[in-house]
C-alpha positions in Angstrom: 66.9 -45.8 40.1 64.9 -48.7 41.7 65.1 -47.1 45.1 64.0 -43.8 43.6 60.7 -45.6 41.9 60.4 -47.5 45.1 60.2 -43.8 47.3 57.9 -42.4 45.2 55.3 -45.3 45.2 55.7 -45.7 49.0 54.8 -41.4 49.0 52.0 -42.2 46.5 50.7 -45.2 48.9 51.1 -43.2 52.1 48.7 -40.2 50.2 46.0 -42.3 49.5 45.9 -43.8 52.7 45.8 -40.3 53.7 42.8 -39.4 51.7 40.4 -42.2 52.7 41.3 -41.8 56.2 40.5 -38.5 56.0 37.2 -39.4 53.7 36.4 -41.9 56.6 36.7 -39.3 59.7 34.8 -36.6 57.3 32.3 -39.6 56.5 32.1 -40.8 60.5 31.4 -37.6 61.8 28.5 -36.6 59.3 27.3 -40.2 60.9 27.3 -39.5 64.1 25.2 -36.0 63.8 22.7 -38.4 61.8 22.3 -40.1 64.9 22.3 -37.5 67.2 19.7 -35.6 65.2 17.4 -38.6 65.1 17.4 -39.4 68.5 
């Protein structure tokens, strides 16, 4: 059982990290076009 629980926190973990990194890219780009825009 404790390897099961283990698996599924390291999935749940791996998803988040997934989700703000995405966030972040989404986030960076939006940026960048500020930038561009301004200039």
């Amino acid at each position: 059982m404790g390897t099961f629980l283990e698996m599924l926190q390291a999935v749940f973990f791996a998803l988040s990290i997934l989700k703000l990194a995405s966030k972040a890219a989404r986030n960076y780009k939006r940026w960048r076009m500020e930038l561009r825009k301004r200039k």
